[in-house]
DRENKERO-746705 format. One record per residue: residue in one letter; chain; x, y, z of N, C-alpha, C in turn. Coordinates in nm, 2 decimals. Example, Ala and Ser with C-alpha at 12.3 -4.5 7.8 and 13.67 -1.06 7.14 Angstrom:
2
  aa  ch     n_X     n_Y     n_Z    ca_X    ca_Y    ca_Z     c_X     c_Y     c_Z
   a   A    1.32   -0.57    0.78    1.23   -0.45    0.78    1.32   -0.33    0.78
   s   A    1.28   -0.22    0.71    1.37   -0.11    0.71    1.29    0.00    0.79
END
This chain:
86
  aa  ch     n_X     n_Y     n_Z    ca_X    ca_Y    ca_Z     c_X     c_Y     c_Z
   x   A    1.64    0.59   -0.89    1.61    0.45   -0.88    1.57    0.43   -0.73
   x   A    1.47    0.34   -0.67    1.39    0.32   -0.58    1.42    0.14   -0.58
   x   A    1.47    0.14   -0.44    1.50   -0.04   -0.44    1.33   -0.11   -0.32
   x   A    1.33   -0.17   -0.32    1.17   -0.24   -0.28    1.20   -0.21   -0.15
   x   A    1.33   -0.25   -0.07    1.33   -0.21    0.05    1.33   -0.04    0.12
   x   A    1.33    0.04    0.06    1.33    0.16    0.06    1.18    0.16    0.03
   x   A    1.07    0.11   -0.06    0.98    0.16   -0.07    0.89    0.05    0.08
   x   A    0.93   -0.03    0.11    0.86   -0.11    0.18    0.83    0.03    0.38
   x   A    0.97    0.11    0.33    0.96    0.17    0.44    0.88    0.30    0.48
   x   A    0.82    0.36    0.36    0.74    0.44    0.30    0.61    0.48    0.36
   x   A    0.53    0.52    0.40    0.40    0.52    0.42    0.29    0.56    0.31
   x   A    0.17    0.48    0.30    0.12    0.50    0.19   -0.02    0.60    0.18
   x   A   -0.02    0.71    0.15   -0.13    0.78    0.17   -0.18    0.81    0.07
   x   A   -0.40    0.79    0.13   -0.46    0.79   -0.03   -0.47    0.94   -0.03
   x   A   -0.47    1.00   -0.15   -0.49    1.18   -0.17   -0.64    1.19   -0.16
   x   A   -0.71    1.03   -0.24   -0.85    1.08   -0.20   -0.95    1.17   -0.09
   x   A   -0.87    1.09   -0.02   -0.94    1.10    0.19   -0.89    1.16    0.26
   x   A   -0.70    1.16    0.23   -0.56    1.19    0.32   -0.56    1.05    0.45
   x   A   -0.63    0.94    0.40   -0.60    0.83    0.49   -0.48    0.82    0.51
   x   A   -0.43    0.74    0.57   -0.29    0.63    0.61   -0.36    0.49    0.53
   x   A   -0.28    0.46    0.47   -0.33    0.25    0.42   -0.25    0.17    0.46
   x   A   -0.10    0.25    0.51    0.00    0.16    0.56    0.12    0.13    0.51
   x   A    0.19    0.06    0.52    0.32    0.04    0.51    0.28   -0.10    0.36
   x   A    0.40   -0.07    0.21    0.35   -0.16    0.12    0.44   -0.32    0.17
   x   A    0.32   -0.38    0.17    0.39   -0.56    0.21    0.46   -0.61    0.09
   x   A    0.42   -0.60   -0.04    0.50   -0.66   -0.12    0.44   -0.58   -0.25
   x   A    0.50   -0.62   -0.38    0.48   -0.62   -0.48    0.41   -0.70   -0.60
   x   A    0.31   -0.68   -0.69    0.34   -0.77   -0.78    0.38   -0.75   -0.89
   x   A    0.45   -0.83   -0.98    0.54   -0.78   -1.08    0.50   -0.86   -1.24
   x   A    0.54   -0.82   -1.31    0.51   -0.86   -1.42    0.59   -0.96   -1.51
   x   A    0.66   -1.01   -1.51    0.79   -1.07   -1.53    0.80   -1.07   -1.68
   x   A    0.71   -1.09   -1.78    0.72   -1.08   -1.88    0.74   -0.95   -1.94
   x   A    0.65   -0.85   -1.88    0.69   -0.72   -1.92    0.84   -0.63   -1.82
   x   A    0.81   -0.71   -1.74    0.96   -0.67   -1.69    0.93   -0.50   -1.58
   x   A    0.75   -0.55   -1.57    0.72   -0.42   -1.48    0.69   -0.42   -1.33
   x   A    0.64   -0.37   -1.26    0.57   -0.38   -1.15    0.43   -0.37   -1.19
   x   A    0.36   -0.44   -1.12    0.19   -0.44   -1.17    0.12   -0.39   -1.05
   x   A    0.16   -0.38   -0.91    0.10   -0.33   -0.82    0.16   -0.36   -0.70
   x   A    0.08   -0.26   -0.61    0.18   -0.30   -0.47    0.05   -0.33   -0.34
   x   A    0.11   -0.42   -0.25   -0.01   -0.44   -0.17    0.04   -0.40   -0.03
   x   A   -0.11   -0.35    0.04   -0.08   -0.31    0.17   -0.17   -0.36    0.27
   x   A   -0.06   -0.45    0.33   -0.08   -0.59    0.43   -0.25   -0.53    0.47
   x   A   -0.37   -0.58    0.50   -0.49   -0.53    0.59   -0.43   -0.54    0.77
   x   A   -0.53   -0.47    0.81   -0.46   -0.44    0.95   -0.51   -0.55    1.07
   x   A   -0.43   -0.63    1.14   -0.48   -0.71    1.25   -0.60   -0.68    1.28
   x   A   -0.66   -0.83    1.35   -0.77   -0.73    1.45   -0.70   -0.81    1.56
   x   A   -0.74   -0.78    1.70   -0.76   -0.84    1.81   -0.60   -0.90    1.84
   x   A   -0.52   -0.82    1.87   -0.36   -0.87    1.87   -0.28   -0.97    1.77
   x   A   -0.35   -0.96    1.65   -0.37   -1.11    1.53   -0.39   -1.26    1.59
   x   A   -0.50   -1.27    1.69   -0.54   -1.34    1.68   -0.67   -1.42    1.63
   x   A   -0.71   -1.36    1.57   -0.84   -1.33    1.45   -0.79   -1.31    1.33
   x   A   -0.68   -1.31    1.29   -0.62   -1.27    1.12   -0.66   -1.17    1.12
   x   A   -0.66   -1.15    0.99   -0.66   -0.94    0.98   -0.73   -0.90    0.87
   x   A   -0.76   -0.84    0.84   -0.83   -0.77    0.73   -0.85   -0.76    0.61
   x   A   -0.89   -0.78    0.48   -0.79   -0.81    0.34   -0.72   -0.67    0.33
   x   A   -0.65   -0.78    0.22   -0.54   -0.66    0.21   -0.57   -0.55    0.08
   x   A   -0.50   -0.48    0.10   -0.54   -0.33   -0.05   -0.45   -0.34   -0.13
   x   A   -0.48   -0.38   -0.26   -0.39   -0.39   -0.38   -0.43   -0.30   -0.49
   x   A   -0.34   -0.20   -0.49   -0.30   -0.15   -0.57   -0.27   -0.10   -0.69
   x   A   -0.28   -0.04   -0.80   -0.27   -0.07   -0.91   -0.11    0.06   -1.01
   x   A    0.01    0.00   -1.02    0.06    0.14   -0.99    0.02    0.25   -1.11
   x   A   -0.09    0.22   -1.21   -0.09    0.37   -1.24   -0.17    0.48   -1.17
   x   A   -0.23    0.38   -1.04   -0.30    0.48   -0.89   -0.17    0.55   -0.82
   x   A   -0.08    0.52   -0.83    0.05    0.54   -0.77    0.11    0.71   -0.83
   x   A    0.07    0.81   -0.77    0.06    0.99   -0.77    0.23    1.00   -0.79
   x   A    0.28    0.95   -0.68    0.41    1.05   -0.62    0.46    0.94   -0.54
   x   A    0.56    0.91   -0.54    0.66    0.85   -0.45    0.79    0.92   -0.44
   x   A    0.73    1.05   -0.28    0.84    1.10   -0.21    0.94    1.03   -0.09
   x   A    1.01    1.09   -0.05    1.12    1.04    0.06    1.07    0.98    0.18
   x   A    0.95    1.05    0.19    0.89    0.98    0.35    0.76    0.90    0.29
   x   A    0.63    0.96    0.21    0.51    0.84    0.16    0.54    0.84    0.01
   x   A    0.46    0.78    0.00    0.40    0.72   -0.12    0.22    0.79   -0.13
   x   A    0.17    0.89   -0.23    0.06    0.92   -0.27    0.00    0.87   -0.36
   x   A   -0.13    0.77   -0.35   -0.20    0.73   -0.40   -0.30    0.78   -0.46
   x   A   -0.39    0.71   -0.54   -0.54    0.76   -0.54   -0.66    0.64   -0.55
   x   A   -0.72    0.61   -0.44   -0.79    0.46   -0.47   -0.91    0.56   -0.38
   x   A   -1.03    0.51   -0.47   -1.17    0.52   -0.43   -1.23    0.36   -0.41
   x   A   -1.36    0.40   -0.36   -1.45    0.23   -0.30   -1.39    0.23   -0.15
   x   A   -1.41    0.09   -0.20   -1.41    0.03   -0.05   -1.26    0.00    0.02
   x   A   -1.26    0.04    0.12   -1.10   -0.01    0.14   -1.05    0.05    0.32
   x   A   -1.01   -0.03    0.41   -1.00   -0.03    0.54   -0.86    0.01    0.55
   x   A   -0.86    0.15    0.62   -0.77    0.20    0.65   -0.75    0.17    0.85
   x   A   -0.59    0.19    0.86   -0.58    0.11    0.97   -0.60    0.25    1.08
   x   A   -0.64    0.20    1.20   -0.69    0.27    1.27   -0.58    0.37    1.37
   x   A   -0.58    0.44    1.42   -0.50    0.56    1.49   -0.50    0.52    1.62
   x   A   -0.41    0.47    1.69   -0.37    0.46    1.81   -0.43    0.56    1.95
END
């Protein structure tokens, strides 16, 4: 069992590319089926967030590969802004 805060600490990498997408900001859940429906990862500031930031990448979890101890492996193709390398 995996509690949200454990997975929020996670890093999320696509297997497509081997990008970074980031750290997941929240969940969405299903309430009626009593599932998780996807997970989203915040888009990245621009300009010290003074300009807002990016949209964000949502998820879908049957994209969701592997959730080990340190990431989370994904698989998302298209479009989508991975945050940049220091």
């Amino acid at each position: 069992m995996v509690k949200t805060s454990e997975l929020r600490m996670k890093d999320v990498i696509n297997v497509v590319d081997g990008r970074r997408l980031g750290l997941i900001g929240d969940l969405e859940l299903d309430l009626e089926q009593g599932r998780v429906k996807s997970v989203v990862v915040p888009g990245v500031s621009r300009f010290l967030g003074l300009f807002g930031r990016d949209h964000d990448t949502v998820i879908d979890w049957q994209r969701i590969q592997k959730v080990g101890q340190d990431v989370i492996l994904v698989e998302v193709t298209g479009n989508y802004e991975a945050p940049k390398s220091d």
